[in-house]
N, C-alpha and C positions, 0 to 999 in steps of 0.2 A: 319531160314528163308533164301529163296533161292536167290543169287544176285540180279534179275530179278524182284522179288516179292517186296526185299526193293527198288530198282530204283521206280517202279511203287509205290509204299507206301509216299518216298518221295517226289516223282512229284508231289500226291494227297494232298500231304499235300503245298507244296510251291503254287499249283493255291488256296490253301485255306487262304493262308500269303498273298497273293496279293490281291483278292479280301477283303478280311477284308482290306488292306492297301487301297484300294479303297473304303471302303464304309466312314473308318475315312475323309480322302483326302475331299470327295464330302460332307460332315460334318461339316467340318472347314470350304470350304468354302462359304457353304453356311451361318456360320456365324459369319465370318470375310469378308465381302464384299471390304473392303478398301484395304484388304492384299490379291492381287487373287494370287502373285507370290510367295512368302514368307513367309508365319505368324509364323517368329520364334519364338513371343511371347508364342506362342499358342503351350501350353503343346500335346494336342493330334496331332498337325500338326507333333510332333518328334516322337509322337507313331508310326505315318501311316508311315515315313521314315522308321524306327525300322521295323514295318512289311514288308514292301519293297526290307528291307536289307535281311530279313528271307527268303522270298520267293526265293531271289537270288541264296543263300549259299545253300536252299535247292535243287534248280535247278540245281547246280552245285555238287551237291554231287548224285543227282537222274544220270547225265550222267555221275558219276566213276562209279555205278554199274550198266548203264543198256546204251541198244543202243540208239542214236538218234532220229534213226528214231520211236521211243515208247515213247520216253522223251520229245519230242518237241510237237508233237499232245495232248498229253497229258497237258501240260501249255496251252493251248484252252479252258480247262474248266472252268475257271478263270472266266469270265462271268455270264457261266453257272452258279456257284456256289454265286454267287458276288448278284443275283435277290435274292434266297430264303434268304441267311442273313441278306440284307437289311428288306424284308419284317421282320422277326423273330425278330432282335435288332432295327431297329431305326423306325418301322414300314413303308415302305415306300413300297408299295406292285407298284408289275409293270402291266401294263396291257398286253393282252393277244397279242397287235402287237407287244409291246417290248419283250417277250416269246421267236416268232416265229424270231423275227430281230436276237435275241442273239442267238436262237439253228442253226438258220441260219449261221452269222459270225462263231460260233465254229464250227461246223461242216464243212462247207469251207475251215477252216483251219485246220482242223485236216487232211480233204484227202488232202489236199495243200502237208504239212509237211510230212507227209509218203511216197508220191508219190519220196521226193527230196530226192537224193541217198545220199549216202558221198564220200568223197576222201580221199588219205594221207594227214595226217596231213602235211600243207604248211604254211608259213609266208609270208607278204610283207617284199618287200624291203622298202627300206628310204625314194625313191621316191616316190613309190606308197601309202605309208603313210601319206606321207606329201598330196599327190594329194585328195587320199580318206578325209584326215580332212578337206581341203580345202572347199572341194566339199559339205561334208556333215554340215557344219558352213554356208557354204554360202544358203545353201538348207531350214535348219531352221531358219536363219534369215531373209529370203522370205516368209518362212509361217507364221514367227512371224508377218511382217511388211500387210503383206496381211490381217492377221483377226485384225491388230488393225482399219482396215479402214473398216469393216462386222459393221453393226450393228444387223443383225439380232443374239440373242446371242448364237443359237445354229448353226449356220453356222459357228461363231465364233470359238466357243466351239469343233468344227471337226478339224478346220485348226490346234491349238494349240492341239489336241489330235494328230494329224498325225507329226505333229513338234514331238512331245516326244516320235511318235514311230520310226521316225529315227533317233533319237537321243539314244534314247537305243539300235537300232540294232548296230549300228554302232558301238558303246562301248563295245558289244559282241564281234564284229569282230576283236576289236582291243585287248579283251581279249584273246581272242584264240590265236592271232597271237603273245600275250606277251608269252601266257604258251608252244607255241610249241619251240618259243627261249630259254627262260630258261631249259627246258627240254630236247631236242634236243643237240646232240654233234656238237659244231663247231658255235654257236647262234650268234647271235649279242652282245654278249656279256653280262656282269655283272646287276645288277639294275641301272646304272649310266648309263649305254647305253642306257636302256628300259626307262630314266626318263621322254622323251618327249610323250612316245605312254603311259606310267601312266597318265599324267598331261594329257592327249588328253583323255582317260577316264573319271577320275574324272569332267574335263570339263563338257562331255558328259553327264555323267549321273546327276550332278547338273541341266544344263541346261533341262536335262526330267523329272526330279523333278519336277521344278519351272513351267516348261508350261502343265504337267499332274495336277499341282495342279490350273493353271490357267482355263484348261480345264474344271473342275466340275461346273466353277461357271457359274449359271441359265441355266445350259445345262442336271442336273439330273442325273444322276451316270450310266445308261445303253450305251448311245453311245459315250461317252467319252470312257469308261474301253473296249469295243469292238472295238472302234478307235485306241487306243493305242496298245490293245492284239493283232489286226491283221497286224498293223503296223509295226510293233516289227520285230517277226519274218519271215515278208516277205522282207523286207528289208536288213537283214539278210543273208538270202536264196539267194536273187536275187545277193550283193556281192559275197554269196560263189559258185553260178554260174557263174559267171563275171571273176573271181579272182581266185577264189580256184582251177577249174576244176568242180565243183561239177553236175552234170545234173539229170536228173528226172529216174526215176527206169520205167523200160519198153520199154525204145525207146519211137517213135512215139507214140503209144498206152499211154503210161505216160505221154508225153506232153499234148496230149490232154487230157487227165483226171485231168491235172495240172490247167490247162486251164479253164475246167468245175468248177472245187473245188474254182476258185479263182472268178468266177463270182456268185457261189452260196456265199462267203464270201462277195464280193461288196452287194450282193443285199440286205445283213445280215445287213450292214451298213446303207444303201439307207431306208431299212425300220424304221428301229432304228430313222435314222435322223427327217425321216417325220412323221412318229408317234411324237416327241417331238416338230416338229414345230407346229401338227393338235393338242396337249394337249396346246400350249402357243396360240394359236388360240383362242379355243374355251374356254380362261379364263375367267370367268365372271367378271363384275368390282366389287370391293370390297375384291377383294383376295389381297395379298402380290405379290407385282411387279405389280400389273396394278394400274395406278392411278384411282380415281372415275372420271367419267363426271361431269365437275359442271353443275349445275342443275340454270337455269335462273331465275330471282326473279319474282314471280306475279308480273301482268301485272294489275293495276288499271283501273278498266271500265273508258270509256272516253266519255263524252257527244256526245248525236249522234250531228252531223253538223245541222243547220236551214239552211230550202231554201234559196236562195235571192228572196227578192221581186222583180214582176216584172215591168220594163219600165217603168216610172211616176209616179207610187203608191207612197205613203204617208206611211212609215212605223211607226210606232205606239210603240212606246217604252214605255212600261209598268213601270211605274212610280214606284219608288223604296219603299219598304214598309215603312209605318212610324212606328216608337215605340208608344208602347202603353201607353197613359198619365196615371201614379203612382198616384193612388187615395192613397189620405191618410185616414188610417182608425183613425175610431172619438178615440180622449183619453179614455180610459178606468175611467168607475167614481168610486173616493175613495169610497173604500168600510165603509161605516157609521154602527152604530149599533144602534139597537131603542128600546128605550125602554118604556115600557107601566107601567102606573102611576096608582094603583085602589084608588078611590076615597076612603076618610077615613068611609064615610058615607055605603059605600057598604063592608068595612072590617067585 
Protein backbone atom coordinates (compact mmCIF):
# COMPACT_ATOMS: atom_id res chain seq x y z
CA UNK A 1 0.00 0.00 0.00
CA UNK A 2 1.16 3.35 -1.29
CA UNK A 3 1.97 6.24 1.48
CA UNK A 4 -0.86 8.34 0.02
CA UNK A 5 -3.39 5.40 -0.01
CA UNK A 6 -2.71 4.52 3.85
CA UNK A 7 -2.81 8.65 4.75
CA UNK A 8 -6.29 8.44 2.97
CA UNK A 9 -7.28 4.91 4.64
CA UNK A 10 -6.47 6.41 7.90
CA UNK A 11 -8.29 9.74 7.79
CA UNK A 12 -11.41 7.26 6.82
CA UNK A 13 -11.01 5.53 9.49
CA UNK A 14 -10.25 8.47 12.31
CA UNK A 15 -13.81 10.49 10.83
CA UNK A 16 -15.09 6.92 11.58
CA UNK A 17 -13.64 7.01 15.60
CA UNK A 18 -15.12 10.50 15.90
CA UNK A 19 -18.43 10.14 14.82
CA UNK A 20 -18.90 6.84 16.63
CA UNK A 21 -17.33 8.98 19.70
CA UNK A 22 -20.09 11.30 18.80
CA UNK A 23 -23.05 9.19 18.58
CA UNK A 24 -21.83 7.42 22.29
CA UNK A 25 -21.36 11.36 23.74
CA UNK A 26 -25.12 12.38 22.38
CA UNK A 27 -26.18 8.86 24.22
CA UNK A 28 -25.00 9.53 27.49
CA UNK A 29 -26.34 12.45 27.36
CA UNK A 30 -29.25 12.11 26.59
CA UNK A 31 -29.29 9.76 29.64
CA UNK A 32 -27.56 11.20 32.17
CA UNK A 33 -29.43 14.71 32.23
CA UNK A 34 -28.05 15.75 35.60
CA UNK A 35 -24.24 15.10 34.37
CA UNK A 36 -24.37 17.34 30.94
CA UNK A 37 -20.52 18.26 31.61
CA UNK A 38 -18.93 15.27 33.14
CA UNK A 39 -20.50 11.75 33.64
CA UNK A 40 -17.43 10.06 34.78
CA UNK A 41 -19.67 7.63 36.44
CA UNK A 42 -20.78 6.61 33.22
CA UNK A 43 -18.89 3.63 31.63
CA UNK A 44 -19.67 4.49 28.10
CA UNK A 45 -19.00 8.49 28.57
CA UNK A 46 -14.92 6.92 28.93
CA UNK A 47 -15.77 4.78 25.65
CA UNK A 48 -16.69 8.05 23.63
CA UNK A 49 -13.27 9.72 25.30
CA UNK A 50 -11.37 6.35 24.19
CA UNK A 51 -12.96 6.84 20.58
CA UNK A 52 -12.11 10.52 20.55
CA UNK A 53 -8.66 9.72 21.62
CA UNK A 54 -8.58 7.23 18.46
CA UNK A 55 -9.75 9.48 16.10
CA UNK A 56 -6.89 11.88 17.13
CA UNK A 57 -3.91 9.51 16.88
CA UNK A 58 -5.42 8.45 13.78
CA UNK A 59 -5.39 11.98 12.33
CA UNK A 60 -2.15 12.35 13.24
CA UNK A 61 -0.67 9.55 11.95
CA UNK A 62 -3.03 10.00 8.46
CA UNK A 63 -0.84 13.64 8.19
CA UNK A 64 2.88 11.50 8.61
CA UNK A 65 1.92 9.89 5.39
CA UNK A 66 -0.12 12.05 3.31
CA UNK A 67 -0.48 16.08 2.64
CA UNK A 68 -2.76 18.36 4.53
CA UNK A 69 -4.22 19.53 2.25
CA UNK A 70 -6.04 15.77 1.53
CA UNK A 71 -6.04 14.97 5.43
CA UNK A 72 -7.91 17.94 6.67
CA UNK A 73 -11.02 17.80 4.03
CA UNK A 74 -11.15 14.59 4.52
CA UNK A 75 -11.95 14.68 8.70
CA UNK A 76 -15.25 16.77 7.20
CA UNK A 77 -16.72 13.39 6.79
CA UNK A 78 -17.11 12.88 10.24
CA UNK A 79 -20.89 14.09 10.03
CA UNK A 80 -21.39 12.55 7.02
CA UNK A 81 -20.66 9.22 8.37
CA UNK A 82 -21.98 10.07 12.16
CA UNK A 83 -26.26 10.17 10.37
CA UNK A 84 -26.07 6.56 8.83
CA UNK A 85 -24.40 5.04 12.15
CA UNK A 86 -26.71 6.61 14.31
CA UNK A 87 -29.57 5.45 12.15
CA UNK A 88 -27.99 1.57 11.89
CA UNK A 89 -26.92 1.22 15.90
CA UNK A 90 -29.00 3.40 18.06
CA UNK A 91 -31.84 3.84 15.47
CA UNK A 92 -32.04 7.28 15.40
CA UNK A 93 -32.68 8.02 11.61
CA UNK A 94 -32.28 11.91 10.56
CA UNK A 95 -34.47 13.51 8.32
CA UNK A 96 -33.98 14.73 4.92
CA UNK A 97 -33.16 18.78 6.11
CA UNK A 98 -30.73 17.43 8.52
CA UNK A 99 -29.09 15.21 5.14
CA UNK A 100 -28.95 18.32 3.21
CA UNK A 101 -27.64 20.80 6.46
CA UNK A 102 -24.70 18.02 7.00
CA UNK A 103 -23.63 17.30 3.24
CA UNK A 104 -23.96 21.01 3.20
CA UNK A 105 -21.36 21.77 6.43
CA UNK A 106 -18.93 18.99 4.94
CA UNK A 107 -18.73 19.98 1.80
CA UNK A 108 -18.17 23.78 2.79
CA UNK A 109 -15.56 22.60 4.58
CA UNK A 110 -13.93 20.22 2.57
CA UNK A 111 -13.31 23.24 -0.42
CA UNK A 112 -12.76 25.48 2.90
CA UNK A 113 -9.64 23.16 3.69
CA UNK A 114 -8.14 22.37 0.29
CA UNK A 115 -8.47 25.78 -0.88
CA UNK A 116 -5.79 26.74 2.58
CA UNK A 117 -2.31 26.47 1.37
CA UNK A 118 0.62 25.44 3.98
CA UNK A 119 3.78 27.16 5.10
CA UNK A 120 7.21 26.16 6.87
CA UNK A 121 6.80 24.61 9.58
CA UNK A 122 6.90 27.90 12.38
CA UNK A 123 6.35 28.05 16.18
CA UNK A 124 5.13 30.80 18.53
CA UNK A 125 6.95 32.59 20.71
CA UNK A 126 6.37 32.88 24.62
CA UNK A 127 4.37 35.88 24.07
CA UNK A 128 2.35 34.94 21.50
CA UNK A 129 1.49 31.86 23.49
CA UNK A 130 0.69 33.24 26.42
CA UNK A 131 -1.50 35.93 24.29
CA UNK A 132 -3.26 33.13 21.98
CA UNK A 133 -4.23 31.21 25.60
CA UNK A 134 -5.25 34.14 26.85
CA UNK A 135 -7.43 35.01 24.18
CA UNK A 136 -8.72 31.73 23.34
CA UNK A 137 -9.87 31.04 27.56
CA UNK A 138 -11.33 34.17 27.66
CA UNK A 139 -13.34 33.37 24.18
CA UNK A 140 -14.75 30.05 25.66
CA UNK A 141 -15.63 31.36 28.76
CA UNK A 142 -17.89 33.98 26.83
CA UNK A 143 -19.61 31.36 24.97
CA UNK A 144 -19.81 29.30 27.92
CA UNK A 145 -21.33 32.13 30.11
CA UNK A 146 -23.58 33.44 27.09
CA UNK A 147 -25.61 29.93 26.45
CA UNK A 148 -26.02 29.43 30.26
CA UNK A 149 -28.35 32.52 30.08
CA UNK A 150 -30.20 30.69 26.06
CA UNK A 151 -32.91 28.83 27.19
CA UNK A 152 -33.94 27.78 23.98
CA UNK A 153 -31.93 24.29 24.21
CA UNK A 154 -30.73 24.15 20.91
CA UNK A 155 -29.45 27.68 20.66
CA UNK A 156 -27.83 26.56 23.65
CA UNK A 157 -26.59 23.48 22.35
CA UNK A 158 -24.55 25.70 19.10
CA UNK A 159 -22.95 28.19 21.57
CA UNK A 160 -21.35 25.14 23.70
CA UNK A 161 -20.60 23.26 20.34
CA UNK A 162 -18.82 26.34 18.95
CA UNK A 163 -16.95 26.79 22.62
CA UNK A 164 -15.46 23.12 21.80
CA UNK A 165 -14.55 23.93 18.62
CA UNK A 166 -12.31 26.56 19.54
CA UNK A 167 -11.13 24.87 22.04
CA UNK A 168 -9.80 21.99 20.03
CA UNK A 169 -8.52 24.04 17.27
CA UNK A 170 -6.58 25.92 19.30
CA UNK A 171 -4.96 22.74 21.02
CA UNK A 172 -3.96 21.75 17.52
CA UNK A 173 -2.19 24.90 17.24
CA UNK A 174 -0.63 24.55 20.21
CA UNK A 175 0.24 20.97 19.20
CA UNK A 176 2.02 21.77 16.18
CA UNK A 177 3.82 24.45 17.59
CA UNK A 178 5.06 21.91 20.63
CA UNK A 179 6.24 19.26 17.67
CA UNK A 180 7.96 21.78 15.53
CA UNK A 181 10.12 22.65 18.85
CA UNK A 182 11.01 19.39 19.92
CA UNK A 183 11.85 18.51 16.30
CA UNK A 184 13.39 21.47 15.15
CA UNK A 185 17.27 22.32 15.96
CA UNK A 186 17.90 25.10 18.30
CA UNK A 187 13.67 24.74 20.13
CA UNK A 188 12.74 26.04 22.99
CA UNK A 189 14.07 23.59 24.54
CA UNK A 190 13.48 20.16 26.70
CA UNK A 191 9.75 18.90 27.96
CA UNK A 192 10.30 21.17 31.00
CA UNK A 193 10.29 24.26 28.73
CA UNK A 194 7.25 22.84 26.69
CA UNK A 195 5.35 22.06 30.25
CA UNK A 196 3.12 25.30 30.00
CA UNK A 197 2.01 24.93 26.22
CA UNK A 198 1.31 20.75 27.33
CA UNK A 199 -0.67 21.98 30.52
CA UNK A 200 -2.32 24.75 27.98
CA UNK A 201 -3.40 21.56 25.91
CA UNK A 202 -4.63 19.29 28.04
CA UNK A 203 -6.62 22.41 29.49
CA UNK A 204 -7.99 22.66 26.17
CA UNK A 205 -8.98 19.76 25.19
CA UNK A 206 -10.70 18.72 28.66
CA UNK A 207 -12.44 21.87 28.47
CA UNK A 208 -13.84 20.54 24.64
CA UNK A 209 -14.59 17.33 26.08
CA UNK A 210 -16.78 18.59 28.80
CA UNK A 211 -18.69 21.50 26.63
CA UNK A 212 -18.91 18.93 23.31
CA UNK A 213 -20.56 16.50 25.86
CA UNK A 214 -22.72 19.45 27.24
CA UNK A 215 -23.45 20.21 23.72
CA UNK A 216 -25.67 16.81 22.88
CA UNK A 217 -27.86 17.41 25.55
CA UNK A 218 -31.70 17.98 23.99
CA UNK A 219 -29.96 19.40 20.96
CA UNK A 220 -29.80 15.65 18.91
CA UNK A 221 -26.34 14.61 17.60
CA UNK A 222 -26.51 16.37 13.96
CA UNK A 223 -25.79 20.14 14.62
CA UNK A 224 -23.72 19.78 17.61
CA UNK A 225 -21.04 17.11 15.82
CA UNK A 226 -21.28 19.82 12.49
CA UNK A 227 -20.82 22.63 15.13
CA UNK A 228 -17.84 21.25 16.46
CA UNK A 229 -16.32 19.49 12.99
CA UNK A 230 -16.56 23.11 11.39
CA UNK A 231 -15.38 24.90 14.28
CA UNK A 232 -12.55 22.87 14.76
CA UNK A 233 -10.73 23.38 11.88
CA UNK A 234 -11.59 26.70 10.78
CA UNK A 235 -10.35 28.06 13.68
CA UNK A 236 -7.36 26.53 13.21
CA UNK A 237 -6.98 27.71 9.65
CA UNK A 238 -7.76 31.19 10.52
CA UNK A 239 -4.66 31.03 13.47
CA UNK A 240 -2.38 29.46 10.85
CA UNK A 241 -3.40 32.40 8.52
CA UNK A 242 -2.88 35.05 11.20
CA UNK A 243 0.23 33.53 12.76
CA UNK A 244 1.82 30.99 10.66
CA UNK A 245 1.89 32.75 7.18
CA UNK A 246 -0.31 30.40 5.81
CA UNK A 247 -2.85 31.93 2.90
CA UNK A 248 -5.47 30.41 0.51
CA UNK A 249 -3.88 28.52 -2.72
CA UNK A 250 -4.71 30.60 -5.98
CA UNK A 251 -4.43 34.19 -5.07
CA UNK A 252 -7.50 36.08 -5.27
CA UNK A 253 -9.29 33.47 -7.20
CA UNK A 254 -8.84 31.12 -3.91
CA UNK A 255 -9.82 33.73 -1.61
CA UNK A 256 -12.96 34.01 -3.03
CA UNK A 257 -13.73 30.38 -3.43
CA UNK A 258 -12.52 30.26 0.37
CA UNK A 259 -15.11 32.70 0.85
CA UNK A 260 -17.93 30.67 -1.16
CA UNK A 261 -16.87 27.28 0.74
CA UNK A 262 -17.24 28.94 4.06
CA UNK A 263 -20.82 30.48 3.49
CA UNK A 264 -22.07 27.09 1.91
CA UNK A 265 -20.52 25.56 5.51
CA UNK A 266 -22.49 28.52 7.63
CA UNK A 267 -25.73 27.72 5.77
CA UNK A 268 -24.88 23.84 6.52
CA UNK A 269 -25.06 24.95 10.01
CA UNK A 270 -28.15 27.53 9.79
CA UNK A 271 -30.15 24.54 8.31
CA UNK A 272 -28.97 21.98 10.81
CA UNK A 273 -30.02 24.42 13.57
CA UNK A 274 -33.46 25.20 12.36
CA UNK A 275 -34.50 22.01 11.24
CA UNK A 276 -33.92 20.98 15.22
CA UNK A 277 -35.64 24.09 16.57
CA UNK A 278 -38.90 23.22 13.54
CA UNK A 279 -38.62 19.22 15.13
CA UNK A 280 -38.79 20.61 19.01
CA UNK A 281 -41.65 23.00 17.67
CA UNK A 282 -43.65 20.78 16.20
CA UNK A 283 -43.44 18.25 19.40
CA UNK A 284 -46.65 17.03 20.32
CA UNK A 285 -47.65 17.07 24.04
CA UNK A 286 -47.21 13.61 25.45
CA UNK A 287 -43.71 13.03 24.26
CA UNK A 288 -40.51 13.10 26.50
CA UNK A 289 -39.53 16.83 27.28
CA UNK A 290 -42.75 18.45 26.73
CA UNK A 291 -44.92 18.46 29.61
CA UNK A 292 -48.83 17.68 29.05
CA UNK A 293 -51.35 20.70 29.29
CA UNK A 294 -53.35 20.20 32.31
CA UNK A 295 -56.57 19.70 31.20
CA UNK A 296 -59.38 21.68 33.51
CA UNK A 297 -61.94 19.71 35.66
CA UNK A 298 -65.69 19.67 34.38
CA UNK A 299 -67.51 22.44 34.89
CA UNK A 300 -70.92 21.35 36.87
CA UNK A 301 -74.20 22.67 35.01
CA UNK A 302 -75.43 25.81 37.16
CA UNK A 303 -78.94 26.61 37.59
CA UNK A 304 -80.07 29.06 34.96
CA UNK A 305 -80.63 32.67 37.20
CA UNK A 306 -84.86 33.63 37.70
CA UNK A 307 -86.11 36.85 36.59
CA UNK A 308 -86.62 39.58 39.27
CA UNK A 309 -90.17 40.32 39.72
CA UNK A 310 -91.34 43.27 38.71
CA UNK A 311 -92.08 46.80 40.78
CA UNK A 312 -94.78 46.00 43.54
CA UNK A 313 -95.64 42.48 42.61
CA UNK A 314 -96.01 40.08 45.45
CA UNK A 315 -93.53 37.26 44.89
CA UNK A 316 -94.85 33.91 45.86
CA UNK A 317 -92.55 31.61 47.28
CA UNK A 318 -93.38 28.09 46.81
CA UNK A 319 -93.83 26.56 50.07
CA UNK A 320 -91.28 23.91 50.91
CA UNK A 321 -92.42 20.22 50.29
CA UNK A 322 -93.84 18.44 53.30
CA UNK A 323 -92.65 14.71 54.03
CA UNK A 324 -95.03 12.37 53.45
CA UNK A 325 -96.94 10.87 56.69
CA UNK A 326 -95.48 6.96 57.39
CA UNK A 327 -98.40 4.93 57.35
CA UNK A 328 -98.02 2.05 59.39
CA UNK A 329 -98.78 -0.99 57.93
CA UNK A 330 -101.45 -3.36 60.11
CA UNK A 331 -99.51 -6.19 62.19
CA UNK A 332 -99.16 -9.23 60.27
CA UNK A 333 -101.89 -11.91 62.05
CA UNK A 334 -100.31 -15.04 63.77
CA UNK A 335 -100.53 -17.56 61.57
CA UNK A 336 -103.11 -20.24 63.39
CA UNK A 337 -103.83 -23.80 62.22
CA UNK A 338 -107.41 -25.31 61.97
CA UNK A 339 -108.31 -28.14 62.39
CA UNK A 340 -111.48 -29.92 61.29
CA UNK A 341 -113.27 -32.59 63.85
CA UNK A 342 -115.48 -35.42 61.77
CA UNK A 343 -118.23 -36.30 63.86
CA UNK A 344 -117.97 -39.91 65.30
CA UNK A 345 -121.55 -40.48 63.94
CA UNK A 346 -120.24 -39.85 60.23
CA UNK A 347 -116.93 -42.04 60.93
Amino acid sequence: MSALALSVLLALVSAVAYAAGAIVQERVAATTPSRPYAPLRHAAWWAAVALNGLGALLHVGALAYGPLSLVQPLGALTIVFALPMAAVFVRRRAGAAAWRGAIMASAGLAGLLSLTGTADAQSLGGGERLAVALVTFGAVAALFLVAQRVHRAVVRSILLATAAGVAFGIASVFTKTVAVDWTAAGGLGGPNAQLPSLLTIAGLAAAGMMLSQAAYRGAGLAAPLATVTVANPVVAAAVGIMLFGEDFRYGATGTALALGCGVVAAGGLILLTTERLGAHAERPAGLPGVPPQASAPPMSPQPAPQPAPPAGATRTVPAAPQPRPRTRRPAARPHTRTQTVTPPALR
